[in-house]
N, C-alpha and C positions, 0 to 999 in steps of 0.2 A: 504494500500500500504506500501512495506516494500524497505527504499531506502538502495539498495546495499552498499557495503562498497568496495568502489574506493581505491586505490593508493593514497597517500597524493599530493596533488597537482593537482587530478584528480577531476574535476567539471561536473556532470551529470544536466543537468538543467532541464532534462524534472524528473530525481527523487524531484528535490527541488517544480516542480513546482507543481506535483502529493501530495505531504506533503501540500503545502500550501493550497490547496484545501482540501483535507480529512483530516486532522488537523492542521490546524492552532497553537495551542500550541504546539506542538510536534516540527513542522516548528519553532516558536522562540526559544524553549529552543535550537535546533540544531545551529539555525544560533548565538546565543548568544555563546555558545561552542566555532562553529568554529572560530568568529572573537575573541574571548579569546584566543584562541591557536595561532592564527597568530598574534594577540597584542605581546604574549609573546617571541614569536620568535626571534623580534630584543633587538635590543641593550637595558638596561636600559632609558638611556635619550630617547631614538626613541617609546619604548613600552609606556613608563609617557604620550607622547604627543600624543599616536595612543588613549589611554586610557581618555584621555582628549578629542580629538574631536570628538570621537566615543561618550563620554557621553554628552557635548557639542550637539553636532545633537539628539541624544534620547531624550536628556530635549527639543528642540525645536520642533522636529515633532513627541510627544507625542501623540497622539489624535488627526494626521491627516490623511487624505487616502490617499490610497497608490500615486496616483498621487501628492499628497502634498510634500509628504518625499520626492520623485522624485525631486520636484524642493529644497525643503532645503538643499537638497545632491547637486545639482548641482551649488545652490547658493556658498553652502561651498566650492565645487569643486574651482569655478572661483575666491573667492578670496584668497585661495590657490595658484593657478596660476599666481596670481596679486603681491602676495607679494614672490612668487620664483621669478619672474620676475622684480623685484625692486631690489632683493638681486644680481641677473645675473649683472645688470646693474652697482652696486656700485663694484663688481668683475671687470669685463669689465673698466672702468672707473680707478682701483686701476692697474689694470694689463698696461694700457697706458702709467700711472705713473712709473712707474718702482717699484711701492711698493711692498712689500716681503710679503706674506699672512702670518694672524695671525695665531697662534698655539693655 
């Protein structure tokens, strides 16, 4: 199977899921590529950190099935959202005060 080449931003999931099945290597070097390329997209300080927990998750769901990685990704997901949601709070809390945000 040969996966078409989309538009940037355009995501086929039945070509991704066709690769995964009729080669598996082929499937990670792609998907390592594409999350390469969208690492590099943002800012410096934002790519360090995409490039950090993107290799942070690989070293943890090394040598899990795919439903494992599932939940590492979703673990990571939630305290993600735990600590944007701690940082909202001291915003929220700073803004009551009248304080002037840091630069």
């Amino acid at each position: 199977m040969r996966m078409q080449q989309n538009k940037p931003g355009d995501f086929d999931f039945d070509d991704w899921a066709g690769l995964y099945i009729e080669n598996p290597q082929e499937f990670e070097a792609r998907r390592q590529t594409v999350l390469m390329l969208e690492i590099a997209r943002g800012s410096a300080v934002r790519s360090s950190t995409a490039h950090d927990l993107l290799s942070t998750f690989e070293t943890v769901a090394k040598g899990c099935s795919d439903q494992e990685r599932m939940l590492v990704a979703a673990a990571m997901m939630m305290e993600s959202v735990q600590q944007l949601s701690a940082e909202l709070q001291v915003l929220k809390e700073a803004l009551k005060r009248g304080d002037r945000p840091v630069q």
